[in-house]
N, C-alpha and C positions, 0 to 999 in steps of 0.2 A: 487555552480554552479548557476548564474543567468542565467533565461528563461525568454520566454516571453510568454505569451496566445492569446488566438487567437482574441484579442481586441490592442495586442502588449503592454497589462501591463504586469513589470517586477514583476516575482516571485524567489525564491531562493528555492534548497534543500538543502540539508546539511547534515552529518552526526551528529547526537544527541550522546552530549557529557553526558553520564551515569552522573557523578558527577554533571555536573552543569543546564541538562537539564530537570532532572524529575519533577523537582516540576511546569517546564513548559506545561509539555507534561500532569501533572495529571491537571491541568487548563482546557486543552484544552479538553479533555475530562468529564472533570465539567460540563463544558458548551456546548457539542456536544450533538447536537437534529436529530434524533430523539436518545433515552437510547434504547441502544437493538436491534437497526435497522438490524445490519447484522448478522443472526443467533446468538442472544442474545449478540451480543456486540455492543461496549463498553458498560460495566455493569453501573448500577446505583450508585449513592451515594458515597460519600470519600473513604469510604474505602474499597468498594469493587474497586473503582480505583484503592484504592493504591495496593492491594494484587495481583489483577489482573497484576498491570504495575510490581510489584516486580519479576513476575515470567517472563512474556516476554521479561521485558527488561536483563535479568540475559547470555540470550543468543544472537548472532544474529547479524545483521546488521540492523542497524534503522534509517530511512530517518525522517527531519524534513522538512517542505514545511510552507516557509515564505512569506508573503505576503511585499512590496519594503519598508513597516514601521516594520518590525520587528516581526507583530504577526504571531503568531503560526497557518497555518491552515489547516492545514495536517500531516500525520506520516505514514509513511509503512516502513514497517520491512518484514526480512527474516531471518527465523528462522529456525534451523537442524531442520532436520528431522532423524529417522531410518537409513538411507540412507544419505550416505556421502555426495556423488556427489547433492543431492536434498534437496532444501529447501523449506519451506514454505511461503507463502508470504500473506500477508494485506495491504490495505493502507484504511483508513480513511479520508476524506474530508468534510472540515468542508460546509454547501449549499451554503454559498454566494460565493464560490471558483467552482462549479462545474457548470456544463457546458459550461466550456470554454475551455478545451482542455487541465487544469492540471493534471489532473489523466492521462490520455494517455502517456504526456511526462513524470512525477512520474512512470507510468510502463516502460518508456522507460531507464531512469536512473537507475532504479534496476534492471533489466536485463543487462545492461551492468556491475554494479557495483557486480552482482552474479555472470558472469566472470570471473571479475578482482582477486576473491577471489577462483577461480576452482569450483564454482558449476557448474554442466553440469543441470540440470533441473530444472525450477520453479512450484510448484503445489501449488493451491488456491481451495477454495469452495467458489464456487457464489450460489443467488439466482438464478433460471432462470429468473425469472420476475423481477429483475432485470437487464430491457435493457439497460440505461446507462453505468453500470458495464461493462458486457457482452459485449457491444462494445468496449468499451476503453479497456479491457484485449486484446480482438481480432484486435485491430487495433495494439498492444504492440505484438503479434503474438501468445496469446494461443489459444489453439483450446481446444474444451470438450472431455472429456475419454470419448472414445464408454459406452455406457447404461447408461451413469448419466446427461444426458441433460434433461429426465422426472421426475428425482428426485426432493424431494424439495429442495437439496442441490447438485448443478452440480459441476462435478471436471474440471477443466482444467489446462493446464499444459504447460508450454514453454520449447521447446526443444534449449537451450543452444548453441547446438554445430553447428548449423544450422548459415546460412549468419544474421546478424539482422537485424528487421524489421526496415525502414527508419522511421522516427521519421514524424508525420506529420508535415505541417509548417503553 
């Protein structure tokens, strides 16, 4: 699916094809700054990539986010959880892609594509201090679980089964 950002460059997401896309996706996290940013992820060094990407990508549904040449710069996944109906969600963006309004429509695409496939709820951990984040989940329509908005690691969660949040333009 090509988008556009809020400067009207075209971006792509895509569903990341297991066989032919890992050794793309372990690049892009090679090279993703800051190592550790979001409650110690993406990990450092090859092969804590590779171990790390062995066990994520093993499950789940995983978005790739392309910039109109082909590169890699972005990924968010949704991933089971305990619970059938709920999955877990990430997405990763690489800085020169962020603040323009791709992550909001990345949360807007996997909410629709968690849908497409019967999950009824999305749940994430954010940083709080993490307002960028924070806004772009909440403009994608999650709201914080009562008591974890003072923690170092807030929950929030999108309810599924509710009208979806209009995509901003």
């Amino acid at each position: 699916m090509t988008l556009q950002d809020r400067q009207g460059r075209p971006f792509r997401v895509r569903e990341l094809c297991r066989e032919t896309d890992r050794e793309t996706v372990a690049g892009f996290y090679d090279a993703f700054e800051p190592k550790r940013a979001a409650q110690g992820l993406p990990p450092e060094g090859a092969f804590r990539i590779s171990r790390w990407l062995d066990n994520i990508l093993r499950d789940g549904t995983h978005l790739l986010v392309e910039e109109a040449d082909g590169a890699v710069v972005g990924h968010a996944f949704l991933v089971p959880t305990d619970r059938p109906e709920v999955a877990e969600y990430a997405i990763f963006l690489d800085h020169g892609i962020r603040g323009r309004g791709v992550g909001t429509q990345v949360n807007h695409v996997a909410a629709d594509v968690a849908r497409s496939i019967g999950v009824r709820s999305l749940w994430l951990s954010v940083e709080p201090h993490n307002r960028a984040a924070v806004r772009s989940y909440e403009k994608a329509g999650f709201r914080f679980l009562p008591g974890t908005i003072y923690s170092p690691e807030a929950e929030m969660q999108l309810a599924l089964e509710e009208e979806p949040v209009p995509a901003p333009l």
